[in-house]
N, C-alpha and C positions, 0 to 999 in steps of 0.2 A: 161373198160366200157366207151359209150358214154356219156358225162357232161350231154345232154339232160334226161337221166339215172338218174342222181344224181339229177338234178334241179327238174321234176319229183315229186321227191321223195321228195323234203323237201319239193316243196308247197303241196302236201299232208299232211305231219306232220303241216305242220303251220293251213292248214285249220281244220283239225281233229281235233289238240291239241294244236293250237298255239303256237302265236310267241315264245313264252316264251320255247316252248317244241326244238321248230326246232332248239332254239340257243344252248339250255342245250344239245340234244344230238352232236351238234359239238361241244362242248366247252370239253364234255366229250369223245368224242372221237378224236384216234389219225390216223390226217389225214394228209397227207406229202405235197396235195395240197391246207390246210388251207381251204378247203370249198368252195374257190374262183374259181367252178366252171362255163365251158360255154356250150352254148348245142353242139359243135364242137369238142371240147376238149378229152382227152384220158383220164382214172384217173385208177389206180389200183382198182381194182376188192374188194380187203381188206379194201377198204374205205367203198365200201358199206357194206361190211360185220359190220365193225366201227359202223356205222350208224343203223344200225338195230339192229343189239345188243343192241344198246346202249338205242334205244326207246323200246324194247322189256322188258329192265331193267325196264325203268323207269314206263313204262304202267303195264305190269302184263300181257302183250296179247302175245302170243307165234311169234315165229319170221315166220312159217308158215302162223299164221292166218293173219300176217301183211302183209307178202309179196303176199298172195290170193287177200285181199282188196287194194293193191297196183296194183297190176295187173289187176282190173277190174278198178280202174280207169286209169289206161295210156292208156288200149285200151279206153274209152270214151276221152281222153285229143291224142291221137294217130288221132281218126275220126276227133277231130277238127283242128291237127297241120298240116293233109297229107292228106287232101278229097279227093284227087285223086287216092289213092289206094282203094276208096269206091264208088268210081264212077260206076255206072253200077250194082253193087253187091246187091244182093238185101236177101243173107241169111246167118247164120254163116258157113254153110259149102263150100260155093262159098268162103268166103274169107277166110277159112283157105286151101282150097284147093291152092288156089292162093299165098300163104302165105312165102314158101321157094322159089317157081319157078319163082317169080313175084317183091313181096313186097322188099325180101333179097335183090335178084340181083340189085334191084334199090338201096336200103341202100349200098351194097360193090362196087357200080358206086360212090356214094357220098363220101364214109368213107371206102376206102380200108383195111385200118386196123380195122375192124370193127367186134369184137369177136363175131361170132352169133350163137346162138343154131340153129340147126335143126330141122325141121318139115318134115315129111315123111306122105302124107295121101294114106288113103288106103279106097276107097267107099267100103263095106260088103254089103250092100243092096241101096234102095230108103233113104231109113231115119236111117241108119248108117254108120258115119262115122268114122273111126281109125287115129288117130294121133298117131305116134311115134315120139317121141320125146328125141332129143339125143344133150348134152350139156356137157361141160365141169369145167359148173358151178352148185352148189345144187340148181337151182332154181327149180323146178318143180312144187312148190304153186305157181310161180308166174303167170309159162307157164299156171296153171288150170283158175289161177286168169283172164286172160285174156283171154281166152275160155270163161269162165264164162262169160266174161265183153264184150264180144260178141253175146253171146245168148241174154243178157239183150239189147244189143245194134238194135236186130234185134229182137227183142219182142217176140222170142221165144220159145215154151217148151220142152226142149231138156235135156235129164238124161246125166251126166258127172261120167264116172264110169273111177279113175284111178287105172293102175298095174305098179306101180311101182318095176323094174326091175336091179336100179343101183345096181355098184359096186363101191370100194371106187378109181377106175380109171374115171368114166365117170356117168352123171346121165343120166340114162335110162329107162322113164316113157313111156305108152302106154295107151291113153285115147280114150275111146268109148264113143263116140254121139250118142244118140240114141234120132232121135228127137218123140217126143210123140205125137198121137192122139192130135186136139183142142178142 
């Protein structure tokens, strides 16, 4: 995973639970690049797992519900590190449409080695859209988490219904947008 991944992640736990929190989940967990994370950098996948565990322990908040609320903030902390992939877009489903065909190909131009999940959309109507979403990692609260943190980013009211599909080979979710009546 990208360090900007991990970095991320713990100014989240710092601002949520403080410093005190962000130091105790790495002091408690075992991470082989000592936390000395950069946002360039490569770090094993099992760090963050380290990590979330490890605040998931100490909070009492499921490692699902952190990884949703983690995910609606990087896409808001995403709008403000990379405005250019929001340039022109003006709804959540322009930018996840854009999202694998666009966004990625520009991340795997910067960060060749760059492990990405898949996004696959599929327009159903005017006002639904299907994401499949296909990863090698159990994220799929977080893939929600920033869907979610897109609809909020784009003030709008759109139902998020996931089918969760994996196997213990590959995580295989499929999420329906169905934006609402205002």
């Amino acid at each position: 995973m990208k360090g900007v991944i991990f970095l991320e992640f713990l100014n989240l736990v710092e601002a949520k639970f403080g410093l005190d929190m962000a130091d105790g989940i790495i002091e408690s967990s075992t991470l082989a690049s000592n936390a000395a994370y950069t946002a360039v950098g490569t770090y094993p996948f099992s760090e963050m797992v380290s990590l979330i565990s490890a605040l998931s322990e100490r909070t009492g908040v499921s490692i699902p519900d952190l990884l949703q609320v983690y995910g609606e903030h990087l896409l808001g902390r995403f709008a403000i590190k990379y405005p250019v992939h929001f340039e022109g877009v003006t709804s959540t489903f322009q930018l996840l449409e854009k999202l694998d065909n666009t966004i990625h190909v520009e991340v795997m131009k910067l960060y060749p080695e760059a492990e990405l999940p898949r996004f696959y959309p599929n327009r159903l109507a005017e006002h639904v859209l299907e994401m499949t979403y296909r990863s090698d990692k159990p994220l799929s609260t977080l893939a929600y988490g920033l869907i979610a943190g897109c609809v909020g980013h784009f003030n709008e009211h759109i139902d998020i219904a996931m089918d969760d599909r994996s196997d213990e080979a590959q995580t295989h979710v499929i999420f329906t947008l169905t934006r609402m009546a205002a």
